[in-house]
C-alpha positions as CSV (number, residue, x, y, z in Angstrom):
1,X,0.0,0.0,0.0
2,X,3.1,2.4,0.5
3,X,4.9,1.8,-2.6
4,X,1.2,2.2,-4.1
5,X,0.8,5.9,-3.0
6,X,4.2,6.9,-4.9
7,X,2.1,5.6,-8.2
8,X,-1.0,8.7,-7.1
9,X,-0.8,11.2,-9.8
10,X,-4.0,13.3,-8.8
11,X,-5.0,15.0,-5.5
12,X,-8.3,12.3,-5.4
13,X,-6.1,9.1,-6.0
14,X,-3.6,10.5,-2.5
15,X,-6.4,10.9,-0.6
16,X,-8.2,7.7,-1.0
17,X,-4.6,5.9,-0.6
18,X,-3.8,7.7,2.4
19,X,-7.0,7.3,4.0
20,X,-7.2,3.6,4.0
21,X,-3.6,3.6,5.2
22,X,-4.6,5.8,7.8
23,X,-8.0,3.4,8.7
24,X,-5.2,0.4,8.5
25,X,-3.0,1.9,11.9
26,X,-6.6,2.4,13.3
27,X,-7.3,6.2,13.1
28,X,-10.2,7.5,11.2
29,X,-8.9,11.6,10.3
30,X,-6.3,12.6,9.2
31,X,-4.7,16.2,7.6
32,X,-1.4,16.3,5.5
33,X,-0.3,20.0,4.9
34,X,3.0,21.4,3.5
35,X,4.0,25.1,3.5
36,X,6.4,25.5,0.2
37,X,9.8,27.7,0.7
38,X,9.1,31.5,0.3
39,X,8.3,34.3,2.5
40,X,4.1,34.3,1.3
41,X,3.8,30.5,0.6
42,X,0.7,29.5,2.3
43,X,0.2,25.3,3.4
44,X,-0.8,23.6,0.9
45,X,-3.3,21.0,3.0
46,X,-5.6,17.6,2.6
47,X,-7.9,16.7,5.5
48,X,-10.7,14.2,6.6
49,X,-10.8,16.5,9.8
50,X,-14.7,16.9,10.5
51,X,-15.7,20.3,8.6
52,X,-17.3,21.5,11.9
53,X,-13.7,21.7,13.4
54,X,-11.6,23.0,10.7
55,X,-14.1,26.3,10.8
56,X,-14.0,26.2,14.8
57,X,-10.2,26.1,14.1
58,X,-10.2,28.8,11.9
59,X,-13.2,30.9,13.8
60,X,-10.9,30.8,16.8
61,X,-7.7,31.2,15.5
62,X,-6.3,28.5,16.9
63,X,-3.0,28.5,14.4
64,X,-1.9,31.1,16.1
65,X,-1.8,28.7,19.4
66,X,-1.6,25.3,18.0
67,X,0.7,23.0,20.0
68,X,1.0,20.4,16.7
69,X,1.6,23.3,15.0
70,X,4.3,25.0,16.8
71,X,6.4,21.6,17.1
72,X,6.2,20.4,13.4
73,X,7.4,23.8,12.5
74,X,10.6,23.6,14.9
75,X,11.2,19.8,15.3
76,X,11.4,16.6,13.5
77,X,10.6,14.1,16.0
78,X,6.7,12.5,16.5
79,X,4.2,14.2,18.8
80,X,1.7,12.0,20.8
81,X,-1.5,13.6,22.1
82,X,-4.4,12.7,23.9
83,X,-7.6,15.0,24.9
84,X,-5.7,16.2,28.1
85,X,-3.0,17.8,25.9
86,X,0.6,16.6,24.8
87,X,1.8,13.0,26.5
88,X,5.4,11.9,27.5
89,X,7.7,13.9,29.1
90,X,6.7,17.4,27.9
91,X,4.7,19.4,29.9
92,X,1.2,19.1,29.1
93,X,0.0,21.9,27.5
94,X,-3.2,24.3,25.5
95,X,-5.5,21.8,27.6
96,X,-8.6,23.7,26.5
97,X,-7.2,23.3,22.8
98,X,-7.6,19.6,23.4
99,X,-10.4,19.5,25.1
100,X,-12.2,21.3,22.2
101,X,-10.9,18.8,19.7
102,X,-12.4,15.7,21.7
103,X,-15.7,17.6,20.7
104,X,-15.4,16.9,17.1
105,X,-14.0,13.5,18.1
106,X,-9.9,14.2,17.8
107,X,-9.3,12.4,21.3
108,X,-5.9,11.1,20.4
109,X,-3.3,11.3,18.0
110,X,0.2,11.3,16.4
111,X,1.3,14.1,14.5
112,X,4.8,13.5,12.8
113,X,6.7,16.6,11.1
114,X,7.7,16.9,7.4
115,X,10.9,19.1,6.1
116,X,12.3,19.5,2.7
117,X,11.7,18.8,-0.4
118,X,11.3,22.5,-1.2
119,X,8.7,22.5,1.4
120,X,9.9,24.5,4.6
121,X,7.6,22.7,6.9
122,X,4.5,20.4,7.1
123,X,3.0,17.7,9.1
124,X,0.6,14.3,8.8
125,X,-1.8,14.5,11.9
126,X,-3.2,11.0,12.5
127,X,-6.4,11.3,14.9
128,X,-8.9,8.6,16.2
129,X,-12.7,8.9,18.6
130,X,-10.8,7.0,21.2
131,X,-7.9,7.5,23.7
132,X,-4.8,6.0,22.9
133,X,-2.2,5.7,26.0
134,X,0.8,4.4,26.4
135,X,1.4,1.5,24.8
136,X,-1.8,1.5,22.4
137,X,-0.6,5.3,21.7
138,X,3.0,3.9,20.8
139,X,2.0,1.2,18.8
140,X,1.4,2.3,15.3
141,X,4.4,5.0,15.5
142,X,6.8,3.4,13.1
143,X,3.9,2.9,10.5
144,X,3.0,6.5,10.5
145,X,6.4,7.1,10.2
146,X,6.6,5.2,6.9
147,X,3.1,6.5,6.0
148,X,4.3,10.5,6.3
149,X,7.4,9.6,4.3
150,X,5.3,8.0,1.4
151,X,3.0,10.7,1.5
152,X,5.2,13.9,1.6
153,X,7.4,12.0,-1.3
154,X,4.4,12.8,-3.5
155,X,2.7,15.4,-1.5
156,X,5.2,18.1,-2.1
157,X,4.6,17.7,-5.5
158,X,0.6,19.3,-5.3
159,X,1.9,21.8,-3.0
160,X,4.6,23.5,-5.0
161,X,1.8,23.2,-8.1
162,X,-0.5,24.8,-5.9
163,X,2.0,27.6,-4.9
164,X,3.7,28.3,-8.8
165,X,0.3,28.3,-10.3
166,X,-1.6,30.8,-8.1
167,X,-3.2,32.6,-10.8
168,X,-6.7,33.7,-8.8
169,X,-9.0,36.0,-10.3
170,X,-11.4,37.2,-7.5
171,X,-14.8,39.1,-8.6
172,X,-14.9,42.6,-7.6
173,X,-18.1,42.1,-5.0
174,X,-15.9,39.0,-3.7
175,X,-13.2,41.5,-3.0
176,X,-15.7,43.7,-1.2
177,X,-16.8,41.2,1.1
178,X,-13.1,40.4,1.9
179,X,-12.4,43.8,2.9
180,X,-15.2,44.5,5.0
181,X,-14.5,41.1,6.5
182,X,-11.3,41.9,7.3
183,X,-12.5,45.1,8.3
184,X,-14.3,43.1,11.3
185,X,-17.9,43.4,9.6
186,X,-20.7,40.4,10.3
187,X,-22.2,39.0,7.3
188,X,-25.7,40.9,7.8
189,X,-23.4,44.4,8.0
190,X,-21.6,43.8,5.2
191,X,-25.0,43.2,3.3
192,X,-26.4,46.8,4.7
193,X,-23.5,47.8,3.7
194,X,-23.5,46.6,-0.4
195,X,-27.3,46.4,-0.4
196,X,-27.3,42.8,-0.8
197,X,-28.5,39.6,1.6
198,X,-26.5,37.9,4.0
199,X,-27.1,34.8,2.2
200,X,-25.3,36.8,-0.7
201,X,-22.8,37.5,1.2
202,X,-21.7,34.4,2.4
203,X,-21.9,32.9,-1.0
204,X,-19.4,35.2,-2.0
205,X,-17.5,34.8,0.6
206,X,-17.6,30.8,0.3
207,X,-16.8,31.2,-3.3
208,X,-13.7,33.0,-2.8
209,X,-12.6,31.0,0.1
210,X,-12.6,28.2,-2.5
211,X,-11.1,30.1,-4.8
212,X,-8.2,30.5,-2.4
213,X,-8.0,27.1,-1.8
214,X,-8.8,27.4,2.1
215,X,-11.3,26.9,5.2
216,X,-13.4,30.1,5.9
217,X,-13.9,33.7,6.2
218,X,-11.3,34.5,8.0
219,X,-8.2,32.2,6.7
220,X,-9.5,33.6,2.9
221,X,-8.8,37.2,4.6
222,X,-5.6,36.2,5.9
223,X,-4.3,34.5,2.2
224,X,-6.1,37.3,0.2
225,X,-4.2,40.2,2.4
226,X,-0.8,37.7,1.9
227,X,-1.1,37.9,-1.9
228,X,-1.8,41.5,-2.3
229,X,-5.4,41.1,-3.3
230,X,-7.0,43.1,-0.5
231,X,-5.6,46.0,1.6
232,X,-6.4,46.7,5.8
């Protein structure tokens, strides 16, 4: 099943090889993301996380806070969680974060970093809907070892494509709702504002999230400000 994920030559094929991998070592969501090299390169990211918690993520800004996150970016060695925060000998830590997660049914994990490759960081998460500790938490680390290699080997690949062909074309009231948005505006001011619904707003919203290739309002702010679409 490993050397079959170097044979993926679309997005769709990754995904489904990864994910039965990942269903193999007994998790059920996962999230691979890669951040190319350069000073705006934004990650490049695949997910089975439940949607509900990637816009809770994003809605609280939890990035900015992220434990996983933090550690990929300045280690190379695994990190083991469970629902009361990081396990081992580090200091447990951002126990609310965890907490939270266990909502959407992250309760445990391994998340393993991933450098090079003309990526300068990234990371495959590996959650399950049931605590994992000691032992049963340690278990299926050499796989997802194996499994993250594999995977960023032709991972990379999508994210430097993502990054070299960022040729976005954003409608002008798409742009509008960006900057108000950014600007702190709801969805029903910004629609007083342009004299159009809130529904219409979201929509526009929505489609430029996806036109940015992210999760939400606010990380479609955050890319759109990055590339010099929008101004604060």
């Amino acid at each position: 099943m490993l050397e079959a994920l170097l044979a993926c030559r679309t997005q769709d094929e990754l995904r489904r090889a990864v994910d039965a991998y990942v269903k193999r070592l007994g998790f059920k969501f996962w999230v691979y993301a890669a951040t190319p090299n350069g000073q705006n390169a934004f990650p490049f990211v695949m997910s089975t996380y439940p949607t509900a918690w990637m816009a809770r993520y994003i809605e609280r800004g939890y990035l900015d806070i992220d434990p996983v996150v933090t550690h990929c970016r300045e280690h190379s060695t695994p990190l083991i969680w469970t629902s009361d925060g990081v396990v081992g000998n580090r200091v447990q830590q951002c126990a609310e974060f965890f907490h939270d997660a266990a909502d959407f049914g992250l309760r445990s994990g391994i998340s393993l970093p991933v450098h090079g490759l003309e990526c300068a960081w990234g990371l495959l998460s590996l959650a399950g809907q049931e605590e994992k500790n000691g032992d049963s938490g340690l278990r299926p680390l050499a796989s997802a070892h194996l499994l993250t290699a594999f995977t960023h080997e032709v991972g990379h690949r999508f994210a430097i494509n993502a990054q070299t062909n960022m040729d976005i074309h954003l409608t002008k009231r798409e742009l509008e709702c960006l900057r108000w948005t950014a600007s702190g505006k709801t969805g029903w001011e910004i629609g007083r504002l342009l004299s159009i619904s809130e529904r219409t707003v979201m929509f526009h919203l929505e489609n430029a999230a996806r036109k940015l290739h992210v999760f939400g309002r606010r990380h479609a702010v955050v890319r759109a400000i990055a590339l010099k679409l929008i101004n604060l």
